[in-house]
N, C-alpha and C positions, 0 to 999 in steps of 0.2 A: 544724851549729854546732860550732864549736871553741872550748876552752878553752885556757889555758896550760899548759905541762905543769908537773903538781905540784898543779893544783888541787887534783883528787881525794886526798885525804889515804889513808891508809890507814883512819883513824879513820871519816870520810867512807864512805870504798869498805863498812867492817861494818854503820854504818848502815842506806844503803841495802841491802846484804842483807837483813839482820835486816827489813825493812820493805818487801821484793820483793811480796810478795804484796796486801800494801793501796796499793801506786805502783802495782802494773796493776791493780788492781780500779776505783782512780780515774781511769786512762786507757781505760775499756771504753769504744770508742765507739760498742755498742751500747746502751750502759746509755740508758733514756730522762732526758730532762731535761724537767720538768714546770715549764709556764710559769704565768702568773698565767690562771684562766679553767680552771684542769685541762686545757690542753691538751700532752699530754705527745710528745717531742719529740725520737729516739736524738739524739745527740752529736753521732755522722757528719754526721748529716741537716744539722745547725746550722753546724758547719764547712763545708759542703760551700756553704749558703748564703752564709755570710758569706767564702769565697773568693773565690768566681763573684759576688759584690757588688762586691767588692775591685775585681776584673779587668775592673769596668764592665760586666758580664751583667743582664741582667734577671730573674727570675723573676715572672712573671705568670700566673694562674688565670680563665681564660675560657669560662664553660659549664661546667668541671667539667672540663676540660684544662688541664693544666702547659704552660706555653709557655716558653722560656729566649728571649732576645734578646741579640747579634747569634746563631742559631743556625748560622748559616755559620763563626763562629769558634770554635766547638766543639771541642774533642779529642775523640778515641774513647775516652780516660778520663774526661772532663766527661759523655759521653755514658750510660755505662757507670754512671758516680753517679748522675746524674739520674736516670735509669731504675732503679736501686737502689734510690734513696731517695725516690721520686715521689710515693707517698702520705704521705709524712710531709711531704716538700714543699709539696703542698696544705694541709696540716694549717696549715702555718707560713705558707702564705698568707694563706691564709683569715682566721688568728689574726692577723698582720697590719694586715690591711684593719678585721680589726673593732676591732682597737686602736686605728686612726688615725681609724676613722668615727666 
């Protein structure tokens, strides 16, 4: 994403220094995120779903396996998150279905 140049003021620019440290503490995308039900949830995991939703993907929980759908259209970065992020995936399945049931 670009700005115009000038946005960033110089005023701007001391700010965020001065405030470095609590702007990535709020960006950890390990940090979990706890949903209603205490089911608690890293960041990534959430993005990662709500991407792969975006891009028309499935996540589905059957048996107690993570399934993604189309899996043929996959990247080996899709791959690589899912597999990353898998148990928290089910987590957010799970929590899901039981919000919708």
């Amino acid at each position: 994403m670009e700005a115009p140049r000038g946005t960033l003021t110089p005023k701007l620019r001391d700010a965020l220094a001065q405030r470095k440290a609590e702007l990535l503490a709020a960006l950890d995308l390990e940090r979990p995120v706890t949903l209603r039900g205490g089911v608690a949830v890293p960041l990534a995991a959430l993005r990662l779903a709500w991407g792969m939703e975006a891009r028309g993907f499935w996540i589905t929980l059957n048996g107690g396996r993570l399934s993604v759908q189309p899996f043929e259209d996959l990247t080996s970065a899709d791959r690589v998150a899912v597999t990353r992020w898998c148990r928290h995936l089910g987590a957010l399945v799970r929590y899901c279905d039981e919000v919708a049931g």
